[in-house]
C-alpha positions in Angstrom: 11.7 201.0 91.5 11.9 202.6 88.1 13.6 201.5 85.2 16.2 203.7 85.3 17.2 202.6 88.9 16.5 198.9 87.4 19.2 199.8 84.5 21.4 201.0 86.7 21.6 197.9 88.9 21.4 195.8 85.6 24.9 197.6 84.4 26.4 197.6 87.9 25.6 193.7 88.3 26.8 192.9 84.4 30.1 194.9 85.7 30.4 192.9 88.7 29.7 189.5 86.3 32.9 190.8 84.0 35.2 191.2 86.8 34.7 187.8 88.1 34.9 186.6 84.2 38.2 188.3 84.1 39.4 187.1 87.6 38.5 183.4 86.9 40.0 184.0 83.2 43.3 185.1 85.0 43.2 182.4 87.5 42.8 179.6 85.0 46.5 180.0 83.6 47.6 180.2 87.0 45.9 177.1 87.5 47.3 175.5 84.6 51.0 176.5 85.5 50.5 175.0 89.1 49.7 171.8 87.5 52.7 171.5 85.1 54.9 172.5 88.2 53.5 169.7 90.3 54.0 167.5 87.8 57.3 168.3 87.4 58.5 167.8 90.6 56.6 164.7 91.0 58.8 163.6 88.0 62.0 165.1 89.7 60.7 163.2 92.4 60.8 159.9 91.3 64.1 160.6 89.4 65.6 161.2 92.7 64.0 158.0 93.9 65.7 156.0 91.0 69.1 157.9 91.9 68.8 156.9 95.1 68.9 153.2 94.1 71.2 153.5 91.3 73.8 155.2 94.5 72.9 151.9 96.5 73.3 149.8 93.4 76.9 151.8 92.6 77.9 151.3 96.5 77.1 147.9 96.1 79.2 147.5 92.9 82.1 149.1 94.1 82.4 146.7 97.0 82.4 144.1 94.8 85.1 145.6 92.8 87.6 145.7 96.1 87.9 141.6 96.4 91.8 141.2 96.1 92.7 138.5 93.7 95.6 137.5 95.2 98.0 134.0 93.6 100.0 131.7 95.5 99.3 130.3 98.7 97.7 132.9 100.2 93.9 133.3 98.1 91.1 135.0 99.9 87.9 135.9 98.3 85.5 138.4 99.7 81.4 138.4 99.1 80.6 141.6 100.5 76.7 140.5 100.4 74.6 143.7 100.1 72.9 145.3 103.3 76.2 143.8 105.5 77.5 145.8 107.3 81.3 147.2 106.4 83.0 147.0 109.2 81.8 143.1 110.1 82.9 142.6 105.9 86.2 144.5 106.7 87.1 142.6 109.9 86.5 139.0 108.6 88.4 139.9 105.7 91.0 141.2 108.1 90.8 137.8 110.1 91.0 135.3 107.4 94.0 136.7 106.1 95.7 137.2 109.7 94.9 133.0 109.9 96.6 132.5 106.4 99.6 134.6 106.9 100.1 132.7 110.5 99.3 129.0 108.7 101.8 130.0 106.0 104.2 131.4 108.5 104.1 128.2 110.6 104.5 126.1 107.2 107.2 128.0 106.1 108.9 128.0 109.5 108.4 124.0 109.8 109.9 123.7 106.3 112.6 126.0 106.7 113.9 123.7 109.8 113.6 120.5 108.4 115.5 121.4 105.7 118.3 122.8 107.8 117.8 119.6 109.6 118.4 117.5 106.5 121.1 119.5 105.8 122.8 119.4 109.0 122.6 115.7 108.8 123.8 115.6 105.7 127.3 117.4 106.5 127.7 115.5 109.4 126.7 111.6 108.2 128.3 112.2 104.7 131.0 114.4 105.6 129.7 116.4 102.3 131.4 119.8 101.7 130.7 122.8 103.7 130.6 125.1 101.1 127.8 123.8 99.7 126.3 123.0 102.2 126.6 126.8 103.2 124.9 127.5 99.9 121.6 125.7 100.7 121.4 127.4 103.9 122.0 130.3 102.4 119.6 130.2 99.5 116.7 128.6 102.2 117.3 131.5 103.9 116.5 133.7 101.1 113.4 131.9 100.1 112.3 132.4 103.6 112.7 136.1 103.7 110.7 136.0 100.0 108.1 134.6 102.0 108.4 136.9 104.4 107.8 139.9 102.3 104.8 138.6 100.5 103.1 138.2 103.5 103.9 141.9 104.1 102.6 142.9 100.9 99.0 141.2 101.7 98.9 142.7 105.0 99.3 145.9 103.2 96.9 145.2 100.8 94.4 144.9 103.5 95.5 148.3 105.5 94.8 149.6 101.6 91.1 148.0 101.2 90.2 149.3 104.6 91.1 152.4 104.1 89.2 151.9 100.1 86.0 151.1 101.7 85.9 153.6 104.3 86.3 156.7 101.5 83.9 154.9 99.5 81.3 154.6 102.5 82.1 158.2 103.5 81.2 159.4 99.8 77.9 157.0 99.7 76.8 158.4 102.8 77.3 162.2 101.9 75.6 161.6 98.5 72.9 159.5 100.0 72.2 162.5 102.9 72.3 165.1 99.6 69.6 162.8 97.7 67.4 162.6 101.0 67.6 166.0 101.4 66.6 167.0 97.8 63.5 164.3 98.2 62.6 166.1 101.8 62.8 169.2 99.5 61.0 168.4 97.0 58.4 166.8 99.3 58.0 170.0 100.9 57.5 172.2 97.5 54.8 169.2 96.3 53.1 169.3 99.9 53.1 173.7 99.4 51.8 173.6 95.5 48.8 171.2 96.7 47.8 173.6 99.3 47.9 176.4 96.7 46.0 174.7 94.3 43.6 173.4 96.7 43.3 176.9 97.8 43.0 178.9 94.0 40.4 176.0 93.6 38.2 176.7 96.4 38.5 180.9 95.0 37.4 179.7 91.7 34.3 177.8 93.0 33.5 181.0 94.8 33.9 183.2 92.2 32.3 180.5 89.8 29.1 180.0 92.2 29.4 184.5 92.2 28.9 184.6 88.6 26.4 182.0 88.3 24.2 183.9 90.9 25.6 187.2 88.9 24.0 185.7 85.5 20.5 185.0 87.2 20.4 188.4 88.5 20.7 189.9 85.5 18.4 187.2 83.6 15.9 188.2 86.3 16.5 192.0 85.3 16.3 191.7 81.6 13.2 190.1 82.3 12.1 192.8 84.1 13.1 195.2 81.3 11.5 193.1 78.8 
């Protein structure tokens, strides 16, 4: 082999060494940028993570927040203890205050007798007069019906939680399927940027191990020339 023909493969090997310079040069930016982007989604990541139980936390909160403070004779308080279940919270709430409203209903009913009772007896050992006696009746009558109505208004008040609770578990389970699915997403994108990068590193050994066999070639040449 001459030295001409020994130059020539010199310059054509130092051409091949600059092209895989320049292609590991360009690759290292890329490199760089698929780093920052997996770390960012690994930060999104575990912000959707801490959503997730700030929404649980919320749901948990706003339960909490329904307990009717009611006065009177009829008081009910609800502990809805996190991770029970709504419904099973909903219909012991609903049976506690059916029992109240029938004890008060009974008490007010037994009341309401023996006081028309007394009355009756009244008028008719003491010969008292009917007019007033009419009045009492009258007036027991209207406390009844009072009584009456406020039981209505807490039965309404729990056909108004129950239908609270269910738009607030219909919201927390539409924002808690739209967090999952941003987490399966982002999951996905991590899973796709690690393949990438494990695949741009395995070009750059291979280019890297090129070049280093590229610089002992031409080490080997100059020696030649020399």
């Amino acid at each position: 082999m001459t030295i001409e023909d020994f130059k020539l493969k010199y310059e054509t090997e130092l051409g091949l060494r600059q092209n895989v310079e320049a292609d590991i040069n360009g690759l290292r930016p890329l490199l760089d940028q698929l780093t920052i982007t997996r770390s960012d989604l690994e930060l999104e990541f575990e912000s959707l993570k801490e959503e997730l139980i700030a929404l649980k936390k919320n749901h948990e909160e706003e339960i909490k927040g329904l307990h009717p403070q009611t006065s009177g004779d009829v008081n009910v308080e609800v502990n809805a203890t996190p991770g029970y279940n709504l419904t099973e919270v909903l219909n012991d709430l609903r049976k506690e205050y059916e029992h109240l409203i029938e004890n008060n209903r009974k008490e007010v009913e037994k009341w309401y007798e023996t006081k028309i009772s007394e009355v009756n007896q009244e008028v008719h050992s003491s010969g008292q007069d009917i007019e007033s006696s009419n009045k009492q009746v009258t007036e027991l009558r209207r406390e009844y019906q009072n009584v009456e109505i406020e039981l209505q208004s807490h039965l309404s008040t729990v056909q108004s939680l129950q239908s609270s609770l269910a738009d607030i578990e219909g919201r927390y389970n539409l924002h808690l399927q739209q967090i999952q699915g941003l987490i399966i997403s982002v999951e996905e994108e991590l899973a796709s940027i690690r393949c990438e990068i494990d695949n741009q590193n395995q070009e750059y050994r291979l280019l890297l191990g090129i070049k280093n066999q590229l610089e002992q070639e031409i080490a080997q040449y100059r020696h030649l020339l020399d």
